[in-house]
C-alpha positions in Angstrom: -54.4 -5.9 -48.0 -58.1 -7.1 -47.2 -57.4 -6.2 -43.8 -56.5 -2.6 -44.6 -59.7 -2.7 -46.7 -61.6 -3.6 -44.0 -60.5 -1.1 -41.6 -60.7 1.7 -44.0 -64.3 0.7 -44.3 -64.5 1.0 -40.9 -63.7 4.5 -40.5 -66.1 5.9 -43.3 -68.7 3.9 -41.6 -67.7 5.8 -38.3 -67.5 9.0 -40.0 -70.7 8.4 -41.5 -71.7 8.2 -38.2 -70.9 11.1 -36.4 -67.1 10.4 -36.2 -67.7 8.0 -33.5 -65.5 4.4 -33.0 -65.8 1.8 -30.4 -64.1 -1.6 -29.8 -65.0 -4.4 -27.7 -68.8 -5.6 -28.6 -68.8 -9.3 -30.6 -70.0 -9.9 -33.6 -72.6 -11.8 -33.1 -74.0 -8.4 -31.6 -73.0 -6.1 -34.4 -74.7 -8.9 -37.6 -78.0 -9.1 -35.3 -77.8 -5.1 -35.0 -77.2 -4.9 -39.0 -80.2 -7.2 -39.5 -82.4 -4.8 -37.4 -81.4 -1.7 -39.5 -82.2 -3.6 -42.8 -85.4 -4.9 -41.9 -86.6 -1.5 -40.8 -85.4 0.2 -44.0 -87.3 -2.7 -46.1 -90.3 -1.6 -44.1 -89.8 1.7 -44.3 -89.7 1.6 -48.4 -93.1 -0.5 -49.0 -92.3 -3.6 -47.0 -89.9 -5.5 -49.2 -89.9 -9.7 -47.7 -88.2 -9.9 -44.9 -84.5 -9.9 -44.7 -82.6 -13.2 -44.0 -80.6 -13.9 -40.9 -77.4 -11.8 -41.5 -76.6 -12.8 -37.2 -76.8 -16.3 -37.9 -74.5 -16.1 -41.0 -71.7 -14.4 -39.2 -72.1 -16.3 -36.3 -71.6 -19.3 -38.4 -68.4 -18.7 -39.9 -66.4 -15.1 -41.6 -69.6 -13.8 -43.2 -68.5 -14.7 -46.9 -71.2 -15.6 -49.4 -70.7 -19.5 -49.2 -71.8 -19.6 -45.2 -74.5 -17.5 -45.6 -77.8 -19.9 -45.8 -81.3 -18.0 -46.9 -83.5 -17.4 -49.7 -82.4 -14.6 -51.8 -85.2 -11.4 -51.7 -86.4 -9.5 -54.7 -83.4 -7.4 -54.3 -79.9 -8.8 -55.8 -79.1 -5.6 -54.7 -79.7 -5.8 -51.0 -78.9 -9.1 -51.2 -74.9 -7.9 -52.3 -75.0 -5.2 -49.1 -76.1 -8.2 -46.6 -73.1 -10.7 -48.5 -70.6 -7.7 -48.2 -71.4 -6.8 -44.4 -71.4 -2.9 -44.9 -74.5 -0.2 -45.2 -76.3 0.4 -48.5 -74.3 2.6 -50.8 -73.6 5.8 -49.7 -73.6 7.5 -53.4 -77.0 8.9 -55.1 -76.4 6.9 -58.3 -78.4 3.3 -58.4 -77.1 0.7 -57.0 -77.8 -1.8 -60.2 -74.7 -3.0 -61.8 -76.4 -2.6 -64.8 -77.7 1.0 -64.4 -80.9 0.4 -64.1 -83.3 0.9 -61.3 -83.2 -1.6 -58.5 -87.0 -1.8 -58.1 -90.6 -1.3 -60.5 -91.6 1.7 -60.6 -87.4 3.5 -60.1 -87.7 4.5 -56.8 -84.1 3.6 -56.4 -83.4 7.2 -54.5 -85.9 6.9 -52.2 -84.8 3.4 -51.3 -81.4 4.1 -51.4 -81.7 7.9 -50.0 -78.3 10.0 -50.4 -76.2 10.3 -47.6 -73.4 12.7 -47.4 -70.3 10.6 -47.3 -66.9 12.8 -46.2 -64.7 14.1 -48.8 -61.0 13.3 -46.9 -62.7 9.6 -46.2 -63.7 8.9 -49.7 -60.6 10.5 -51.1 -58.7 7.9 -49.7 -60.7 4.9 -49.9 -60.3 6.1 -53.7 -56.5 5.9 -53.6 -57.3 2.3 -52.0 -58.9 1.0 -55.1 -62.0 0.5 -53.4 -64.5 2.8 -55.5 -66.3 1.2 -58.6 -66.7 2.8 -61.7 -70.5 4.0 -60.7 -68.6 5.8 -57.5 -69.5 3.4 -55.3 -67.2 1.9 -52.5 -66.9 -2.2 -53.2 -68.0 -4.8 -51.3 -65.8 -6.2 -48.8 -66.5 -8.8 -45.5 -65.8 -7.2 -42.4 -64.6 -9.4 -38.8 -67.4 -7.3 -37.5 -69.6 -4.5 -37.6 -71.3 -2.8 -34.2 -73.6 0.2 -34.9 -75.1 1.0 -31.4 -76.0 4.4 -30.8 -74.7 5.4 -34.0 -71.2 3.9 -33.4 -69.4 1.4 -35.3 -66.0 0.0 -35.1 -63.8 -3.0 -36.2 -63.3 -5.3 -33.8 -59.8 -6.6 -33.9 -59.3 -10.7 -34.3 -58.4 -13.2 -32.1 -55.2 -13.6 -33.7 -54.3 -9.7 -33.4 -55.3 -9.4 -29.5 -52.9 -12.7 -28.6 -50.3 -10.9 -31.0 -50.5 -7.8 -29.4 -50.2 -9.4 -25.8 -47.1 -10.9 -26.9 -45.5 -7.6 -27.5 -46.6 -6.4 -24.8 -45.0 -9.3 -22.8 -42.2 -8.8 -24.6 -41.8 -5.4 -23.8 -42.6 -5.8 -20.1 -39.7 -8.5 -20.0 -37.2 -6.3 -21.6 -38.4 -3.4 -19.2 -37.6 -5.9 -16.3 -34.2 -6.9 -17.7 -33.1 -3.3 -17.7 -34.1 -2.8 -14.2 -32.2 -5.6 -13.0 -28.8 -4.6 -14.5 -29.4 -1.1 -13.5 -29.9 -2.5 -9.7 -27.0 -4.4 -10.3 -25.3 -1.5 -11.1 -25.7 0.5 -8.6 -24.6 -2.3 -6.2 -21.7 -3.7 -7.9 -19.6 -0.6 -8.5 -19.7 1.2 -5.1 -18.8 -2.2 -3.7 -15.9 -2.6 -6.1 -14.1 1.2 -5.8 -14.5 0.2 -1.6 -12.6 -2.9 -2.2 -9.9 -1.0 -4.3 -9.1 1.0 -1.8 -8.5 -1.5 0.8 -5.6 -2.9 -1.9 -2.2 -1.8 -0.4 -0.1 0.9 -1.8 2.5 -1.5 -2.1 4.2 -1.2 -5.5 5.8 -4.9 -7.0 8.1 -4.2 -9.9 7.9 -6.5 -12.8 9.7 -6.9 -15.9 8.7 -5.7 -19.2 6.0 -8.0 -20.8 7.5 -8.5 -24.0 10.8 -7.6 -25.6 9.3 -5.1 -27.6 6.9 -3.0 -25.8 3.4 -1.8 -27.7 1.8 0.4 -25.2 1.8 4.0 -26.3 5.4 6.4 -25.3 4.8 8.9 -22.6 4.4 12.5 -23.7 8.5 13.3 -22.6 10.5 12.2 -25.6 12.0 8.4 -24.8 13.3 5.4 -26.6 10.5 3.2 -24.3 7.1 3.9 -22.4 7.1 5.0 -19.5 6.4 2.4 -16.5 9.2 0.1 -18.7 11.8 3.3 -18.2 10.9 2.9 -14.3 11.2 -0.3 -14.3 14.9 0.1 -15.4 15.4 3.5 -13.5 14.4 1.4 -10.3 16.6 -1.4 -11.1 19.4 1.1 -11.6 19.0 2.7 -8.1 18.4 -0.2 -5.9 22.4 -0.6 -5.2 21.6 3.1 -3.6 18.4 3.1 -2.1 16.8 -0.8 -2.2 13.5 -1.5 -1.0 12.6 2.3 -0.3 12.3 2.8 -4.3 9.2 0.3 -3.6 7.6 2.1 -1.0 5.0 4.6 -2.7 4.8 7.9 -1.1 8.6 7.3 -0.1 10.9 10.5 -1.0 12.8 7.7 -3.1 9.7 6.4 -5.2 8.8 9.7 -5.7 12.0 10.8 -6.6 12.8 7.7 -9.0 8.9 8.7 -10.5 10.1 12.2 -11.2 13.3 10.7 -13.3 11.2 8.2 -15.3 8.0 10.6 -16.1 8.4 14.0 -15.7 12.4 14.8 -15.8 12.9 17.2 -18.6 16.6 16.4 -18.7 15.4 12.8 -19.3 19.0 11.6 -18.7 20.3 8.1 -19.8 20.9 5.5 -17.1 23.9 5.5 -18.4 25.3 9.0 -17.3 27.6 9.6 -14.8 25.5 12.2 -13.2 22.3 10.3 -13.3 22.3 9.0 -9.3 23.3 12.1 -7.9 20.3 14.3 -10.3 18.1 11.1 -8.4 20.1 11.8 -4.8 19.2 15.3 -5.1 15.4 14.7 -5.9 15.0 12.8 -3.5 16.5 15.1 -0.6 13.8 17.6 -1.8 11.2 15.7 -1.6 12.4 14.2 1.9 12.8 17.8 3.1 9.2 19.0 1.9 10.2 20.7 -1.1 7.1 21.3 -2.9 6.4 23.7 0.7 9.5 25.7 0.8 9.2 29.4 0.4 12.2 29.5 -2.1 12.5 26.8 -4.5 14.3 28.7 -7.9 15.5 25.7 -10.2 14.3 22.6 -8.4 13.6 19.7 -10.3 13.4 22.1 -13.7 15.5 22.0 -16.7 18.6 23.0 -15.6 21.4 21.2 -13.7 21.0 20.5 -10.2 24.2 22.6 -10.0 21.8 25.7 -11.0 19.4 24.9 -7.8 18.6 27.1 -4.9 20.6 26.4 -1.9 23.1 24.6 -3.7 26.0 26.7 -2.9 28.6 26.8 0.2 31.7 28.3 1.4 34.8 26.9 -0.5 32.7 25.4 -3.3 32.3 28.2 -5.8 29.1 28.1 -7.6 27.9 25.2 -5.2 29.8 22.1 -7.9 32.9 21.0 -8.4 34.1 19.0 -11.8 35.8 16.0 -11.7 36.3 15.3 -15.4 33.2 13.1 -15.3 30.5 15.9 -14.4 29.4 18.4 -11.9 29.3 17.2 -8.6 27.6 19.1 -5.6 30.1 20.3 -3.3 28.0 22.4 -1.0 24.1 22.8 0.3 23.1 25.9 2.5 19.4 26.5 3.5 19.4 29.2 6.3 16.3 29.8 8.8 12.6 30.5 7.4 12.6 28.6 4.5 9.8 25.6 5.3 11.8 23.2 5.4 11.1 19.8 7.3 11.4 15.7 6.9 15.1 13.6 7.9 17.8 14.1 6.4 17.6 10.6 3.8 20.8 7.9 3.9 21.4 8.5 0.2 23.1 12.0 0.7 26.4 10.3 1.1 26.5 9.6 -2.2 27.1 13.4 -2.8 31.1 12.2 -1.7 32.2 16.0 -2.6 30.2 17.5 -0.5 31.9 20.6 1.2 29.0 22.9 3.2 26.0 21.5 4.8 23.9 23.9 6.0 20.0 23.3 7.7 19.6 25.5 10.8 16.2 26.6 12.4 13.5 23.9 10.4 11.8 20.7 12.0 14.1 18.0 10.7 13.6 14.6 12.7 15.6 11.6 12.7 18.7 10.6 12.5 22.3 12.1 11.2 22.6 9.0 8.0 25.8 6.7 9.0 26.7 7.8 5.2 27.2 10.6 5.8 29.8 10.2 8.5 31.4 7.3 6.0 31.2 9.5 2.8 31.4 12.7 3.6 35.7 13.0 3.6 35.7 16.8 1.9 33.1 18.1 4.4 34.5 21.1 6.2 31.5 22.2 7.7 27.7 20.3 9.1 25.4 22.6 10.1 21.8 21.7 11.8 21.4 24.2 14.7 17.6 24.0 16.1 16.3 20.9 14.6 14.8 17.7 16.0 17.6 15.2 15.2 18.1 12.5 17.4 20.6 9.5 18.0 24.0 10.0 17.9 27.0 11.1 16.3 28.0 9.3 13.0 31.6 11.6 12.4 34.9 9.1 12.6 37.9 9.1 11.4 36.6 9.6 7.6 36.4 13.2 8.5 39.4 14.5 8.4 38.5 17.7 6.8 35.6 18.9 9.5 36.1 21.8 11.4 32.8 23.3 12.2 29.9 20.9 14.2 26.8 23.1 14.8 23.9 20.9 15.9 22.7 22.9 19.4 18.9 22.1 20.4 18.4 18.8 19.2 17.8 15.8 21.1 21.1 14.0 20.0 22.6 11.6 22.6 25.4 8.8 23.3 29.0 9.1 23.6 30.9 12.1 22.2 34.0 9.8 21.7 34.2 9.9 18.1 35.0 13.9 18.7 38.8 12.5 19.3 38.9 11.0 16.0 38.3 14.1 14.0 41.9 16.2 13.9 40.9 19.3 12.1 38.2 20.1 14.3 38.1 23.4 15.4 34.4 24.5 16.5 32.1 22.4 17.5 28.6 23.6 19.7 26.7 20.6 20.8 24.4 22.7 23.5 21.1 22.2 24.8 20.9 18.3 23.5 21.2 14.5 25.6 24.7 13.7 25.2 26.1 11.4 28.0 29.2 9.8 29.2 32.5 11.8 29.6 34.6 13.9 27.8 37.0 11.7 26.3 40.7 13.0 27.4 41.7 12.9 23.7 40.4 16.2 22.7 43.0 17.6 24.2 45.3 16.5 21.8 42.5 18.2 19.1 45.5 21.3 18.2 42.9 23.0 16.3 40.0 23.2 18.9 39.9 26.7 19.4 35.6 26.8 20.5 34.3 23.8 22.4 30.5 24.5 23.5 28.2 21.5 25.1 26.1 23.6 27.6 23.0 21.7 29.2 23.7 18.3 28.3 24.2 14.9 30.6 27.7 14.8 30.7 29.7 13.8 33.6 33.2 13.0 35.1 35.9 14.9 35.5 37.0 17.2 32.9 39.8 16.7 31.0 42.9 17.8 31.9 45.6 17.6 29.7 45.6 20.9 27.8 48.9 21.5 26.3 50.4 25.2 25.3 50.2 24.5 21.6 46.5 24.3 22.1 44.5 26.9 20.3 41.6 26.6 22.4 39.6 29.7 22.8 36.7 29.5 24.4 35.6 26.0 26.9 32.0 26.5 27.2 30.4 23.6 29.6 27.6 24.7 32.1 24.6 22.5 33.0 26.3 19.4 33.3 27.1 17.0 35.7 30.8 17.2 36.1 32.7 16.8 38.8 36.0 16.9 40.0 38.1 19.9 40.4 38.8 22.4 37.7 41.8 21.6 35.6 44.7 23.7 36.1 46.1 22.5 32.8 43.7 25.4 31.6 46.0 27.9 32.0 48.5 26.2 29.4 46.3 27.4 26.7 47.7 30.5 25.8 44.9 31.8 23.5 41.6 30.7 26.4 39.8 34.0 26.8 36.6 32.5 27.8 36.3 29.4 30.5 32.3 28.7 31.8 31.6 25.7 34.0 28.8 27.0 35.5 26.2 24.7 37.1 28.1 21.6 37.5 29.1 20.3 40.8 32.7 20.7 40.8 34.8 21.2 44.5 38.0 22.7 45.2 39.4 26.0 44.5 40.3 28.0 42.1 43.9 26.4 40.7 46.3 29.4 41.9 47.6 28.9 37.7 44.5 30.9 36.7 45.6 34.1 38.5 48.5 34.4 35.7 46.4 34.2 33.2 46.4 37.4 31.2 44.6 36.3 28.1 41.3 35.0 30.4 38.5 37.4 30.3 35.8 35.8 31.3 35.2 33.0 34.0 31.9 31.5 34.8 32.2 29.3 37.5 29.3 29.6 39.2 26.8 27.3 40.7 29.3 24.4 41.9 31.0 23.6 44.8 34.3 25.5 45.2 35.9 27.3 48.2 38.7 28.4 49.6 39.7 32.3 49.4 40.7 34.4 46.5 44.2 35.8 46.2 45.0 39.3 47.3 47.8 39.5 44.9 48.4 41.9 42.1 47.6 39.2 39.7 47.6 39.2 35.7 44.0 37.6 35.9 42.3 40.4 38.0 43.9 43.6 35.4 42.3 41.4 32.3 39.2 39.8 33.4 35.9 41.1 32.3 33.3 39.1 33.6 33.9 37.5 37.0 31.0 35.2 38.1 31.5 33.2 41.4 28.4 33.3 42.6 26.5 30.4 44.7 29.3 28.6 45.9 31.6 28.1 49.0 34.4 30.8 48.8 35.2 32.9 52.0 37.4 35.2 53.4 38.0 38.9 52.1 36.8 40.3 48.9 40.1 41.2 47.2 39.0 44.9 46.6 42.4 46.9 46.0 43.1 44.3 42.9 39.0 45.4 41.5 39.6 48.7 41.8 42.4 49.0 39.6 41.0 47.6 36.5 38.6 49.3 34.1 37.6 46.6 31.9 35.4 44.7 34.8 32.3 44.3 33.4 30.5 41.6 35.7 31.3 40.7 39.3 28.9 38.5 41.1 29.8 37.5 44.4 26.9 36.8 46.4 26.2 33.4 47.8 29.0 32.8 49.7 30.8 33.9 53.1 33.1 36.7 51.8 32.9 39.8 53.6 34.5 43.7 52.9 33.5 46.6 51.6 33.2 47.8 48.2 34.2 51.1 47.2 32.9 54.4 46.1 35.7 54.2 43.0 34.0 50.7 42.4 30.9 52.1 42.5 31.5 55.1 40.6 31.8 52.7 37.9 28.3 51.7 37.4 27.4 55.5 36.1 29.9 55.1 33.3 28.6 55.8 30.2 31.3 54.1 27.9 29.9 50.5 27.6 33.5 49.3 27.6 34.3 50.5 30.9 31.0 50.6 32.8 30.4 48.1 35.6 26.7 46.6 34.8 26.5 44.2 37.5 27.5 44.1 40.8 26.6 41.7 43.6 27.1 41.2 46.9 25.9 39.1 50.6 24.8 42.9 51.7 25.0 41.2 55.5 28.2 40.1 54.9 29.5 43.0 52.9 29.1 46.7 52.8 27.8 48.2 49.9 26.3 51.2 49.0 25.6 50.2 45.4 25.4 46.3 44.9 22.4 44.6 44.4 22.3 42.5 47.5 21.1 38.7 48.4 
């Protein structure tokens, strides 16, 4: 409180003076400046005795009245200013406590001349307590007083500068402390996020902490949290899928993450149709399915059954029941729909599956072994123009197949396993790596009626062995590496319109059976090594034939043009690259200016040295 005092002092003695405050001169300094001003002022007003050593008193200890050491003037009242450290009054009353005049003869105003005190400043020294009853401001002792060039301050203590510097310690420690977390900070956590990513991807499946889970349920309705329902989802697919449910990114992790978290169905493990809902999530997401162009129903509300693409010859609305659930009997996904991936081993499960259909997309891989084991209903696979590679997984599971369509892909191997599969009846294999021979067992296929495995590596002899029951249609083969002659066993099948064994290397002639042929309508054997000369008979084969293509081989002798000219159906007749001579015809050449398509000659060919012509287009 006497500290307050003190500095209130302070600032009425600097607004006395001009307003002006300074800090920083001792005290010694400011007592031998205070003497000065009272000696003058005793001089000034008659030259009152000489005013004790106020320097050496403060000096000599805190300036109260028991260190001060002089001989009292005729003045109590000076006496009081000097003991209280401060300027005479500044009020115009005297400055007697006892209302009298200070010195003979009352000239207490000019000793004590008025000075003009500010109002705000004396205002609150009042509501300090510190103004007497006369109107005076009380005495008080001041740490120190400096009035140098009209300025006076209060110069703070020893003990208030060391506490201050503490604080100001303190707060340049606590500054330095922040910095150093914040640098640590910045360090820590960009290091830390680099060495999270480094962790691997590879998900470990646990067990449920505690019997009775307390982390918060996912936002689908469940009976347990989330990452607990995986758990079990997982543990109830691994008989089907095994360690690819722990592989993240995998079609099945995805797939088995879908069933936990976002299914809206959010089936029980315990329903029949639960595995093949998963079997069927996971095919889309192994074929791309969040790309395809058409996607109507997948992975929504409604039943798998209810999908786009899930439909198929034979299989109704694309399910069949069983008395357990809806199975998926049939998938069909024509060109231009985005798909791509490999087909995924877990499709065998679908066991009712009738219609597979994937033509035209990127698929890579493999055909999955499952399917070949599972797949007992199928009546028709599918993959034209894909990327599938190793070989065929059909056997004697499939009973049922009759369709193959898997042309431009790179499959390969044997095509024994075609023997196996009775009901086969069309099977195109063209433009892919298969190798070996054709087993002599798919001649005993009754059904075959169109067998098509153009540009491949096959080799051997073809077989020979085809029976008159056969239903064989069309024997489509060029590009090959067969040899041999061409079987005359051919002409057994009653129903062979179309025979091609073009660019093979196959010697001999053409088997005089083929000539009765009438249902043969086109023969492509071109590009091999045959000979010999073509019969000038009146032959079945010659009034039916509509493309005849003999062309780069070894025949010779004389073009047999009386048996040409008497058909109308000849469409194609290629001769040239051989040693065949004659001459063709103005009624075989009147033929190529037939408008009817049915009937018009569109390409004839001849040697032109060999053979006159006024019409072919000669080599």
């Amino acid at each position: 409180r006497i500290r307050d005092k003190q500095r209130t002092a302070a600032t009425l003695a600097a607004s006395i003076n001009n307003g002006s405050n300074i800090r920083g001169v001792s005290a010694a300094e400011n007592a031998a400046t205070l003497d000065a001003r009272i000696n003058a002022k005793r001089a000034a007003n008659g030259g009152m005795g000489a005013a004790p050593t106020f320097s050496t008193a403060v000096a000599s200890g805190d300036g109260s009245e028991d260190e001060l050491d002089y001989e009292k003037s005729e003045q109590e009242k000076e006496d009081d200013i000097i003991e209280a450290n401060v300027s005479p009054r500044t009020t115009q009353d005297s400055f007697s406590e006892e209302g009298g005049s200070g010195r003979a003869g009352g000239d207490d105003e000019s000793y004590y001349p008025t000075i003009e005190a500010d109002q705000g400043i004396m205002a609150e020294i009042n509501q300090e307590g510190l103004v007497d009853e006369a109107g005076g401001i009380q005495a008080f002792v001041a740490d120190a007083v400096v009035d140098e060039a009209n300025v006076i301050g209060v110069i703070k203590s020893d003990d208030e500068v060391e506490t201050e510097e503490r604080r100001e310690y303190t707060r340049f420690f606590l500054m330095s402390v922040a910095c150093l977390v914040f640098l640590i900070i910045v360090i820590a956590v960009p290091v830390t996020l680099k060495a999270t990513n480094v962790i691997s991807k590879k998900v470990v499946l646990t067990p449920p902490p505690t019997l009775s889970p307390t982390m918060m349920p996912s936002e689908s309705p469940s009976s347990m949290p989330s990452s607990v329902y995986f758990t079990e989802v997982v543990e109830k697919l691994n008989p089907l899928s095994g360690e690819r449910l722990n592989d993240v990114g995998s079609p099945q992790f995805r797939a088995a993450k879908w069933i936990a978290d976002e299914d809206p169905m959010r089936m029980d493990l315990d329903d029949p149709g639960f595995e093949q809902r998963y079997v069927m999530a996971a095919f889309y997401y192994a074929m791309d399915g969040p790309n395809w162009s058409t996607k109507t129903g997948w992975l929504g509300e409604g039943s798998e059954c209810d999908w786009f693409g899930v439909e198929g010859p034979g299989c109704n609305d694309g399910c069949v029941d069983d008395g357990e659930y809806r199975k998926v009997c049939g998938l069909k996904f024509g060109q231009h729909n985005g798909m791509s991936g490999s087909l995924i081993e877990e499709l065998g499960f679908l066991d009712e599956m009738r219609f597979f259909e994937t033509q035209g997309y990127d698929l890579t891989g493999t055909i999955p072994n499952s399917i070949g084991t599972n797949w007992s209903k199928v009546t028709a696979f599918l993959v034209n123009w894909n990327k599938l590679d190793g070989t065929l997984p059909f056997a004697n599971n499939n009973q049922m197949l009759g369709t193959i369509f898997m042309n431009g892909n790179n499959l390969n191997g044997s095509l024994e396993s075609l023997t196996s599969i009775k009901n086969l009846r069309w099977i195109e294999a063209q433009e892919n790596s298969f190798t070996g021979t054709l087993p002599q067992g798919i001649t005993e296929l009754e059904y075959l009626w169109k067998f098509d495995l153009s540009n491949n590596s096959l080799s051997g002899d073809l077989p020979d062995n085809w029976k008159t029951t056969s239903m064989l249609n069309s024997f489509i083969a060029p590009g090959n590496n067969f040899t041999g002659q061409l079987p005359s066993s051919f002409a057994n099948a009653p129903s062979l319109e179309t025979l091609s064994v073009s660019s093979n290397a196959i010697t001999g002639a053409i088997p005089l059976s083929y000539y009765k042929m009438e249902s043969l309508q086109e023969l492509f054997i071109d590009g091999n090594a045959l000979g010999g000369v073509l019969s000038q008979a009146d032959e079945p084969l010659y009034k039916n034939v509509r493309e005849f293509s003999i062309h780069d081989n070894h025949f010779e002798g004389k073009i047999p043009v009386e048996q040409f000219e008497k058909t109308d159906v000849l469409n194609i007749l290629t001769l040239h690259h051989n040693q065949m001579t004659g001459t063709i015809t103005n009624r075989i050449c009147d033929r190529l200016g037939i408008s009817n398509p049915t009937t018009r000659l569109k390409e004839l060919s001849v040697d032109c040295e060999l053979v006159q012509c006024e019409c072919c287009t000669c080599y």
